[in-house]
VEXLUM-43090 format. One record per atom (N, C-alpha, C, CB): residue number from 1; residue in one letter; x, y, z; atom name. Coordinates in Angstrom, 3 decimals, always signed. Glycine has a CB too. Example, Ala and Ser with C-alpha at 12.3 -4.5 7.8 and 13.67 -1.06 7.14 Angstrom:
BEGIN
n	res	east	north	up	atom
1	a	+13.190	-5.690	+7.800	N
1	a	+12.300	-4.500	+7.800	CA
1	a	+13.200	-3.300	+7.800	C
1	a	+11.308	-4.473	+9.046	CB
2	s	+12.850	-2.250	+7.080	N
2	s	+13.670	-1.060	+7.140	CA
2	s	+12.900	+0.030	+7.870	C
2	s	+14.084	-0.598	+5.725	CB
This chain:
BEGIN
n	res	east	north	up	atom
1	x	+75.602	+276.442	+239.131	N
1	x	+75.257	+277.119	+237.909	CA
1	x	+76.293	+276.728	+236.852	C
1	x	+75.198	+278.665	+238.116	CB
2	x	+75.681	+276.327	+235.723	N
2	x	+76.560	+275.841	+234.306	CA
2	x	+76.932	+277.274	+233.754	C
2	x	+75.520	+274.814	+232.959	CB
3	x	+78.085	+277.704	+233.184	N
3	x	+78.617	+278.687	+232.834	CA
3	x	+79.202	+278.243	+231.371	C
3	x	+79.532	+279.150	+233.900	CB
4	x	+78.889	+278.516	+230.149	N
4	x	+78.944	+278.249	+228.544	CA
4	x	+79.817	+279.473	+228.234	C
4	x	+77.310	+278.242	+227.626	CB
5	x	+80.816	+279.329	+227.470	N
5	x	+81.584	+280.197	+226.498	CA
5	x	+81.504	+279.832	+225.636	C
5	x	+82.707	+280.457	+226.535	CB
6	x	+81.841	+280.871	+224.329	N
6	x	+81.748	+280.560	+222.962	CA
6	x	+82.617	+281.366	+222.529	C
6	x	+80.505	+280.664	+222.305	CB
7	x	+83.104	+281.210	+221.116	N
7	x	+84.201	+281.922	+220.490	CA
7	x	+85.227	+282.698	+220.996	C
7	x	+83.776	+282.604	+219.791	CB
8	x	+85.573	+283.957	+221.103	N
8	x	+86.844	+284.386	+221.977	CA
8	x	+86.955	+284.669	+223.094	C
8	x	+87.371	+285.248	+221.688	CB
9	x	+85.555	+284.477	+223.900	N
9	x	+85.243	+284.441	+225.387	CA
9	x	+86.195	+282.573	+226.034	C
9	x	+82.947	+284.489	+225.523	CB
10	x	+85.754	+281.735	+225.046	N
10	x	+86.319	+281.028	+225.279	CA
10	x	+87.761	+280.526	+225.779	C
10	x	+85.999	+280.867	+224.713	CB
11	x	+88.378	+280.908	+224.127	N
11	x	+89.601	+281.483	+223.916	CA
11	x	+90.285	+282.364	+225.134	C
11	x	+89.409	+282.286	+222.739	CB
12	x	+89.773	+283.148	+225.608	N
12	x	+90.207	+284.110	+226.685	CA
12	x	+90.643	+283.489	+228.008	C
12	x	+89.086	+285.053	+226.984	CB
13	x	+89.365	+282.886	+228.084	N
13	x	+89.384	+282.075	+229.751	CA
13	x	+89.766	+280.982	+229.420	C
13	x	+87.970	+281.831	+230.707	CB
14	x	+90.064	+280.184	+228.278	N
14	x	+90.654	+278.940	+228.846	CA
14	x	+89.917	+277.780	+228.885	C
14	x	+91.033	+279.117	+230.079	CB
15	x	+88.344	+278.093	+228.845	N
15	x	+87.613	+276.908	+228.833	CA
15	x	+86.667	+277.399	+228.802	C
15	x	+87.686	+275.976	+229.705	CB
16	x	+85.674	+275.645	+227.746	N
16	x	+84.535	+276.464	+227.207	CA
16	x	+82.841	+276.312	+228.573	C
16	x	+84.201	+275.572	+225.253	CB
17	x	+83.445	+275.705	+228.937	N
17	x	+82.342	+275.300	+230.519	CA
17	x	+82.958	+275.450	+231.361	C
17	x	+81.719	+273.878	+230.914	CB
18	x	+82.071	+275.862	+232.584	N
18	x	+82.647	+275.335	+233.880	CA
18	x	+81.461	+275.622	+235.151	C
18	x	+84.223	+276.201	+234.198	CB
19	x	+81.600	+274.983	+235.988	N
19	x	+80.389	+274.931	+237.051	CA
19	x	+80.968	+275.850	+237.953	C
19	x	+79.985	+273.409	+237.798	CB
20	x	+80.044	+276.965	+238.870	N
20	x	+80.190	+277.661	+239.955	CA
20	x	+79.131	+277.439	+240.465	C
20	x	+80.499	+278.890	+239.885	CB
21	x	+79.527	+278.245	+241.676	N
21	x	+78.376	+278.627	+243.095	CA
21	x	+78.607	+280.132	+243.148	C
21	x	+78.831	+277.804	+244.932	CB
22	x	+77.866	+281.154	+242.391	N
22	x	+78.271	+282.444	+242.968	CA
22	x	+77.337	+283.150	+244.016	C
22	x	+78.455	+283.357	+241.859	CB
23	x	+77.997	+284.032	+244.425	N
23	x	+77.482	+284.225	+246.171	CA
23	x	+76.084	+284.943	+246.016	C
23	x	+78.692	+285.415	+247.305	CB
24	x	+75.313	+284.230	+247.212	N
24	x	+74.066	+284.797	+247.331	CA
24	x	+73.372	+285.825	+246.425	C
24	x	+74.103	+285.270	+248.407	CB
25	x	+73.983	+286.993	+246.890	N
25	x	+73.943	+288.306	+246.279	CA
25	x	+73.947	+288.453	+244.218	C
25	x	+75.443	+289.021	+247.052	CB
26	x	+74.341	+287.186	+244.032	N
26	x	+74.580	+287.199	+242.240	CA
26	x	+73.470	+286.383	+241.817	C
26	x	+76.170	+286.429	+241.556	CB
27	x	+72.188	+287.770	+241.244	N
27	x	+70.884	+287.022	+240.896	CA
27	x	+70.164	+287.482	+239.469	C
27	x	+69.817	+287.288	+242.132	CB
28	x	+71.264	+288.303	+239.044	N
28	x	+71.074	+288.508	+237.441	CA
28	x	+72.490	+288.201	+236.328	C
28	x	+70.620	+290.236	+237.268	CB
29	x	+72.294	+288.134	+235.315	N
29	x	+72.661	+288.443	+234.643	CA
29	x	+74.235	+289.380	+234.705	C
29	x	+71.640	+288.742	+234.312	CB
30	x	+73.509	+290.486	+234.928	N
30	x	+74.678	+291.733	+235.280	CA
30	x	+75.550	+291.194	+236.326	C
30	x	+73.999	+293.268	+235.915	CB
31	x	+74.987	+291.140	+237.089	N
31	x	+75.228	+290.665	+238.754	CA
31	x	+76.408	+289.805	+238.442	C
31	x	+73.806	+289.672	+239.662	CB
32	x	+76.184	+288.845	+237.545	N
32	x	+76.363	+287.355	+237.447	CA
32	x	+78.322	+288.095	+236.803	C
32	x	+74.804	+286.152	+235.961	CB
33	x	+77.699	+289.012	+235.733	N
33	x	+79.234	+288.989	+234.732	CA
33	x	+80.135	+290.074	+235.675	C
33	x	+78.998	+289.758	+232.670	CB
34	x	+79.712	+290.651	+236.532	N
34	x	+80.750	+291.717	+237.511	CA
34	x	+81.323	+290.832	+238.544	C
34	x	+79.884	+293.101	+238.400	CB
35	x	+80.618	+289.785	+239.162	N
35	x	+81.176	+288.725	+239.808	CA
35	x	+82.184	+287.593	+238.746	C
35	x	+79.865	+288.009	+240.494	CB
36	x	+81.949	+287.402	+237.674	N
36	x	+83.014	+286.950	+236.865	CA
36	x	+84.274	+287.398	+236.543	C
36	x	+82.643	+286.845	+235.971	CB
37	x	+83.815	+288.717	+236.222	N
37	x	+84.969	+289.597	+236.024	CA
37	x	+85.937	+289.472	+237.353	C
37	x	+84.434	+291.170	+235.774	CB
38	x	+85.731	+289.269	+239.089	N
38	x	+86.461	+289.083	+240.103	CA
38	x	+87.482	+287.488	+239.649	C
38	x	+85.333	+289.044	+241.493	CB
39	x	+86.710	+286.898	+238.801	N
39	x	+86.957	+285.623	+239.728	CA
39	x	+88.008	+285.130	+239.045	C
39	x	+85.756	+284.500	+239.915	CB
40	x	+88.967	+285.806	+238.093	N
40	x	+90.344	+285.676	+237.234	CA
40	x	+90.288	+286.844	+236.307	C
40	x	+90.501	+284.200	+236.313	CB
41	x	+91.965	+287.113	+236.495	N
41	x	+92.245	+287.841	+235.258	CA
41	x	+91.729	+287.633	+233.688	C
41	x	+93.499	+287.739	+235.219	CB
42	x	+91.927	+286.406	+233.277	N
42	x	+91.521	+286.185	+232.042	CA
42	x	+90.004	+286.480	+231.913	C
42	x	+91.881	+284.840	+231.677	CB
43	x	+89.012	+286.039	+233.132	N
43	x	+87.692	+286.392	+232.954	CA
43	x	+87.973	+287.682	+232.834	C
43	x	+86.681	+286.016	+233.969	CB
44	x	+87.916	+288.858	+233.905	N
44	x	+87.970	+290.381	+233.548	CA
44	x	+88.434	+290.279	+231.991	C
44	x	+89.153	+291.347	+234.603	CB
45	x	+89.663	+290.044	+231.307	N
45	x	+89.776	+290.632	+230.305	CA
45	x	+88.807	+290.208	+229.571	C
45	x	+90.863	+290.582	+229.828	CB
46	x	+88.728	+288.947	+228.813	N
46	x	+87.549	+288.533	+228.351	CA
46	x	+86.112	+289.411	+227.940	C
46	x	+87.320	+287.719	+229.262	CB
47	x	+85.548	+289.011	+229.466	N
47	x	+84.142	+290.627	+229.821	CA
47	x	+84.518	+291.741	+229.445	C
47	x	+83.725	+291.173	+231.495	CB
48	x	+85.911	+292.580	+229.608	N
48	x	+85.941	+294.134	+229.716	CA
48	x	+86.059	+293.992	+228.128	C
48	x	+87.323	+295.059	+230.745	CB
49	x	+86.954	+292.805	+227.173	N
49	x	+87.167	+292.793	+225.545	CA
49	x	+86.047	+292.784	+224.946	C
49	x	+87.899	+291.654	+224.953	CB
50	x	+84.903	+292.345	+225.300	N
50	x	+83.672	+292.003	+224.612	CA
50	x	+82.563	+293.526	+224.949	C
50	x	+83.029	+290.299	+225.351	CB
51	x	+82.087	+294.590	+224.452	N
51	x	+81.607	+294.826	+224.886	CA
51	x	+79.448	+294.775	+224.436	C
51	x	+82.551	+295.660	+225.065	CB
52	x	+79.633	+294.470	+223.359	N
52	x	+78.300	+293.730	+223.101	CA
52	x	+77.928	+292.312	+222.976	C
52	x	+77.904	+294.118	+222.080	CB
53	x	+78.709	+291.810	+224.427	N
53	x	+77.759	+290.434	+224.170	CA
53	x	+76.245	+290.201	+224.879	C
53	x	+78.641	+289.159	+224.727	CB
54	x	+76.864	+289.010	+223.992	N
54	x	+75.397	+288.355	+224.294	CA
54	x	+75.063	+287.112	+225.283	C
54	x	+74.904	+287.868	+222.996	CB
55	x	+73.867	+286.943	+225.589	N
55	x	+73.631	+285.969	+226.727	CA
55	x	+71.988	+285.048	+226.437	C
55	x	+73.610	+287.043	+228.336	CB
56	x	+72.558	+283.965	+226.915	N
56	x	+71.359	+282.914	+226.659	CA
56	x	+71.171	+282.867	+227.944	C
56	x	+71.573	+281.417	+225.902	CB
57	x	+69.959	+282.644	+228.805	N
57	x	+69.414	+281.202	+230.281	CA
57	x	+68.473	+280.213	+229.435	C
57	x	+68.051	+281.997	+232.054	CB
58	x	+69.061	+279.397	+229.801	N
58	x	+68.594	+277.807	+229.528	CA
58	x	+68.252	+277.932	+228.181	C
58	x	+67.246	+277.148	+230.453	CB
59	x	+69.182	+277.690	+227.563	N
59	x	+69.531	+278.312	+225.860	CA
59	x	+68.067	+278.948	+225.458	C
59	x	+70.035	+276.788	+224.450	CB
60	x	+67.724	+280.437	+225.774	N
60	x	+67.373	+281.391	+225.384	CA
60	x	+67.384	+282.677	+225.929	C
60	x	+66.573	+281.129	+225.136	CB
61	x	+67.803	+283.268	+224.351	N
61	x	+68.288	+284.607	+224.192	CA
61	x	+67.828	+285.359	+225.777	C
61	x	+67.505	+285.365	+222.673	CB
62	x	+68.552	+286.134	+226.531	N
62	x	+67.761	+286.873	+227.693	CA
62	x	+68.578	+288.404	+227.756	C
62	x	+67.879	+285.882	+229.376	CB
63	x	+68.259	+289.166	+228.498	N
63	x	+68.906	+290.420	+228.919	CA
63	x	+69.466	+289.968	+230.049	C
63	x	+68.034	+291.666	+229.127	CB
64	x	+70.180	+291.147	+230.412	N
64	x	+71.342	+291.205	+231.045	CA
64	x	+70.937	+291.825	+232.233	C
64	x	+72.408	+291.858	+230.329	CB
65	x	+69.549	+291.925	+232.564	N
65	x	+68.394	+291.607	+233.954	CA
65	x	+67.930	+290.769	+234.574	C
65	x	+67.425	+291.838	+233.931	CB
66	x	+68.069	+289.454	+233.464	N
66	x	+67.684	+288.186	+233.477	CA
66	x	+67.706	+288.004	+234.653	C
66	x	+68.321	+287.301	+232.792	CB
67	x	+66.873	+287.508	+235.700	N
67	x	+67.070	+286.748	+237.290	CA
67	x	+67.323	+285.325	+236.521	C
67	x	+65.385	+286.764	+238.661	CB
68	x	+68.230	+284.974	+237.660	N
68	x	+69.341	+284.127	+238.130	CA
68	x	+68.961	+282.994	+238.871	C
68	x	+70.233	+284.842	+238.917	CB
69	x	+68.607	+281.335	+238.870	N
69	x	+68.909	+280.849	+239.976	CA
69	x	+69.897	+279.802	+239.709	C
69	x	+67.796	+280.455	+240.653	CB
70	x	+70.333	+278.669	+241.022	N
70	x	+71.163	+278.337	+241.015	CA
70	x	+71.538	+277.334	+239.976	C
70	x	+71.235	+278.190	+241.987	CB
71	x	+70.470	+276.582	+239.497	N
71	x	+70.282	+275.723	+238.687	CA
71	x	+70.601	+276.381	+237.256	C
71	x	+68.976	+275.187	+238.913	CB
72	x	+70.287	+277.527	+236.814	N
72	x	+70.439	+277.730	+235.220	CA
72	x	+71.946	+277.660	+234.399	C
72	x	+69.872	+279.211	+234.942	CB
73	x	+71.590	+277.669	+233.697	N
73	x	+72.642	+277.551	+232.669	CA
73	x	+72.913	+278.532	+231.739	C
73	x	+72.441	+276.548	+231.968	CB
74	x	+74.280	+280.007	+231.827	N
74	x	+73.845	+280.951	+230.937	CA
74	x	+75.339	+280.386	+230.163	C
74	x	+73.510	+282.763	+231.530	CB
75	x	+75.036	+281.390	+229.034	N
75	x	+76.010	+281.272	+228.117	CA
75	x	+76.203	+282.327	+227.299	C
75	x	+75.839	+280.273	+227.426	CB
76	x	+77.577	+282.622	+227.532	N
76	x	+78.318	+283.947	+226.901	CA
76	x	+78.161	+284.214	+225.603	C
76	x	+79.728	+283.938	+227.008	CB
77	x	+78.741	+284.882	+224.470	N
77	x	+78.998	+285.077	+223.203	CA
77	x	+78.986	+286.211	+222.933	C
77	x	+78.343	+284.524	+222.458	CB
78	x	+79.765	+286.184	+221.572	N
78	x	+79.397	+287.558	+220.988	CA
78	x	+78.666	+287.361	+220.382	C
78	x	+80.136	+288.327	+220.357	CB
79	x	+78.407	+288.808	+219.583	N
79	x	+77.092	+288.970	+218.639	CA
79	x	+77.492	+287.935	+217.318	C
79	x	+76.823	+290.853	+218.062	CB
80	x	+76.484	+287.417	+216.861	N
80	x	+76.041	+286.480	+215.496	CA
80	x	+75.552	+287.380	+214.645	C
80	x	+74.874	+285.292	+215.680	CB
81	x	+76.029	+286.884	+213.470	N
81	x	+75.719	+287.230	+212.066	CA
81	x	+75.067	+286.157	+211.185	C
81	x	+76.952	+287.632	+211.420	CB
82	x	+74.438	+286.355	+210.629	N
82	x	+74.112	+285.068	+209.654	CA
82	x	+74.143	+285.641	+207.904	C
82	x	+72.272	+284.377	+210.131	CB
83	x	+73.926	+284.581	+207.330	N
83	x	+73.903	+284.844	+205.954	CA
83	x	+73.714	+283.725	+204.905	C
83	x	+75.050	+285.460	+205.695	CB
């Protein structure tokens, strides 16, 4: 699974990609960011600093129910503004 950061999620962890395998059991969304939060300090802070982000699968917008497989590609952020 491709894992995308953007702006201070980035910043936080250190890098703006990176590939995992998370365990069986991680098949949403939710699932996906409570198993992140284990997998380094900087992730936890990151997740626990952000608390309205947002999430793409396979760059589009999804909830945070979203099912999961191994192949997708989500990607973090905070909320956008435009103007």
């Amino acid at each position: 699974m491709k894992i995308v950061y953007f702006a201070g999620l980035r910043r936080q962890i250190g890098v703006g990609e990176e590939i995992i395998e998370p365990p069986a059991g991680v098949s949403s969304v939710e699932a996906l960011v409570a198993w992140l939060k284990t997998h380094s300090p900087a992730h936890k802070s990151a997740f626990e600093g952000c608390p309205r982000l947002m999430v793409a699968v396979n760059q589009d917008y999804a909830d945070f129910d979203a099912k999961l497989a191994q192949d997708d590609e989500v990607a973090f952020f905070p909320p956008v503004t435009g103007g």
